[in-house]
C-alpha positions as CSV (number, residue, x, y, z in Angstrom):
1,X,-12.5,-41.8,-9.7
2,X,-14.4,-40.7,-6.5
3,X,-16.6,-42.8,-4.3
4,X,-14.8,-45.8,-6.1
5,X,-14.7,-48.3,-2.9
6,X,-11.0,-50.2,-2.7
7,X,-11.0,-53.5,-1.4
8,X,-9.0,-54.2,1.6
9,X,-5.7,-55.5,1.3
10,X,-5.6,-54.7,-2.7
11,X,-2.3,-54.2,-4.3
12,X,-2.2,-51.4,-6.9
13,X,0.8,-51.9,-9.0
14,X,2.4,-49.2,-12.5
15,X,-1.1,-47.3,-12.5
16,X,-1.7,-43.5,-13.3
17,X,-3.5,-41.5,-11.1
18,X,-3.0,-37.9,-12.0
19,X,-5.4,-35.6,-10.2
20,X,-7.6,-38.1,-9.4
21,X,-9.7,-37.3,-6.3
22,X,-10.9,-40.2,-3.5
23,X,-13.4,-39.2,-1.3
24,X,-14.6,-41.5,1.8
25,X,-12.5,-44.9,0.5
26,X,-11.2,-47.3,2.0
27,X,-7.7,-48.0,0.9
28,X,-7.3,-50.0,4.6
29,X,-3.5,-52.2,4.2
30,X,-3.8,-50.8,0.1
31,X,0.1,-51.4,-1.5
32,X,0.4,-48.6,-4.2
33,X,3.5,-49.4,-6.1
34,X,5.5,-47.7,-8.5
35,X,2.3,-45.5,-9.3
36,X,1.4,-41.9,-10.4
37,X,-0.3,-40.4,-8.0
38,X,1.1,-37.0,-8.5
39,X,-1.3,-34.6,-7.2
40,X,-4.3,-36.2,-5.8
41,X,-6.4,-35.6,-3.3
42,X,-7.7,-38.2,-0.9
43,X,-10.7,-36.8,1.7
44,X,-12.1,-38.4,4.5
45,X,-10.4,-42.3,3.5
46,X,-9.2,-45.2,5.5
47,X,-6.0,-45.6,5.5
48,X,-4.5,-47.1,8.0
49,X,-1.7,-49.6,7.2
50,X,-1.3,-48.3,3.5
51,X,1.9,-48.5,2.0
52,X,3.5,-46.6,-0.9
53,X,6.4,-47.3,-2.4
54,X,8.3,-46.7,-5.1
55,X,6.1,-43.6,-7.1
56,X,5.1,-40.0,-7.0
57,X,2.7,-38.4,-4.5
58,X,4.3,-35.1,-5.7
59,X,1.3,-32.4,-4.9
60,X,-1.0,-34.9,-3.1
61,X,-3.2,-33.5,-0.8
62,X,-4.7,-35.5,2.0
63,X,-7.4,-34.4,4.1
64,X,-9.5,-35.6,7.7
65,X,-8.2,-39.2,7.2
66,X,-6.7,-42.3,9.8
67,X,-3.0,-43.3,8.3
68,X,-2.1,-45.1,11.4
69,X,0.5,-47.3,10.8
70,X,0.9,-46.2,7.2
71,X,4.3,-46.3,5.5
72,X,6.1,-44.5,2.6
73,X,9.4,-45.5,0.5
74,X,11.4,-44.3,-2.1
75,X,8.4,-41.7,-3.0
76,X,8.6,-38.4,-4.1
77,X,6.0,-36.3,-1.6
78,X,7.5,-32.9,-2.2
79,X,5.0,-30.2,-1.7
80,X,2.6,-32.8,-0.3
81,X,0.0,-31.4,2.3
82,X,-1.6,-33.0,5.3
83,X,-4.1,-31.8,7.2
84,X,-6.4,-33.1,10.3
85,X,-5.2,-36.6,10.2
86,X,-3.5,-39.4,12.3
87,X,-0.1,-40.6,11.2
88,X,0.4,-42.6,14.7
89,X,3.3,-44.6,13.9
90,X,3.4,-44.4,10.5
91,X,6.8,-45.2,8.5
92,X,8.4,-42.9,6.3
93,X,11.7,-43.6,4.5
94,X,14.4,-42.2,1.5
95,X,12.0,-39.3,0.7
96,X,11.8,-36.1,-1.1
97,X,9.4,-34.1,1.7
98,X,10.6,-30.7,0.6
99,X,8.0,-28.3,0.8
100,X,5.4,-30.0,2.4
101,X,2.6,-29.3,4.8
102,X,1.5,-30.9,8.2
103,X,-1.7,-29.3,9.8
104,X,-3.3,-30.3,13.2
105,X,-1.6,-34.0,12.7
106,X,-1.2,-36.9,15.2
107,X,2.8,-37.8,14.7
108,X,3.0,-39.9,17.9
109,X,5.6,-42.6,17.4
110,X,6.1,-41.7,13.8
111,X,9.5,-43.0,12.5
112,X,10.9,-40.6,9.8
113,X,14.7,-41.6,8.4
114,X,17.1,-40.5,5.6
115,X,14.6,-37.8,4.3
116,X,14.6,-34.4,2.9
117,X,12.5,-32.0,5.0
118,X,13.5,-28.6,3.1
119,X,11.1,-26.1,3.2
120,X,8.6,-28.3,5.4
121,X,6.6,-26.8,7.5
122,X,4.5,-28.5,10.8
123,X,2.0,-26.9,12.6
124,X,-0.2,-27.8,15.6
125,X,1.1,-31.6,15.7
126,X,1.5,-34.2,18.3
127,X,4.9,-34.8,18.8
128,X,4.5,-38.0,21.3
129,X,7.1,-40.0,21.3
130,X,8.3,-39.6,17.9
131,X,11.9,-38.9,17.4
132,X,14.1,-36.9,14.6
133,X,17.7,-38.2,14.9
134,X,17.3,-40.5,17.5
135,X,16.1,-37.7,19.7
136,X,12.6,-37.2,21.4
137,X,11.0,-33.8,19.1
138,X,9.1,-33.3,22.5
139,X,12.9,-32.8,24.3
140,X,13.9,-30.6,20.9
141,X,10.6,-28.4,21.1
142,X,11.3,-28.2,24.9
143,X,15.2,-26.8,24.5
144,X,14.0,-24.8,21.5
145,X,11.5,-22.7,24.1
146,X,14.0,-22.2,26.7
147,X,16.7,-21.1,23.9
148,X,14.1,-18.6,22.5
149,X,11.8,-17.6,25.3
């Protein structure tokens, strides 16, 4: 299924994609619903404005890819890993994140509510004006240094 070009806009509904690998798509305001997209891996795509809801990203692995604006729902992403890409406000809500990975990430204004972050890890992100619990994580990161300096 690589180098298979998405049209924009496209609504992908009940489909299995099981390993599958996308490399340098463009899934630009895609709608995946209730699919299978338990671990794939998605390289160097276009993203931005995709939704997900409703399915299985369990294992995915996304890599140097715009997701600005991108939101997820009622998905399972444990053990999910992202790495060098921009999640600049994206949406995420009522999911499973446990065990997941966020490398070098752009997070700014990033909503995140009613989710399960056990075992997540985040590393070298940008924290601007996003919020966890109604509070800045820039205000959080800042008390957490003075606490343990």
């Amino acid at each position: 299924m690589s180098d298979t070009k998405q049209k924009v806009g496209k609504t992908i509904f009940n489909e299995n994609f099981i390993g599958a690998v996308f490399e340098e798509n463009d899934f630009d305001s895609a709608v995946f619903k209730e699919n299978n997209l338990y671990c794939i891996a998605i390289t160097e795509c276009n993203l931005d404005e995709m939704r997900v809801e409703d399915g299985s990203m369990h294992n995915a692995q996304f890599r140097n890819m715009g997701m600005r604006g991108a939101s997820f729902q009622a998905v399972d992403l444990r053990g999910i890993s992202f790495r060098d890409a921009n999640l600049t406000g994206a949406a995420v809500m009522h999911l499973n994140m446990g065990a997941s990975r966020f490398e070098h990430i752009n997070l700014a204004q990033s909503v995140y509510k009613s989710c399960s972050m056990e075992g997540t890890s985040f590393e070298d992100c940008n924290w601007e004006n996003a919020k966890i619990n109604g509070i800045p994580v820039a205000e959080l990161l800042a008390a957490y240094e003075k606490v343990h300096k």
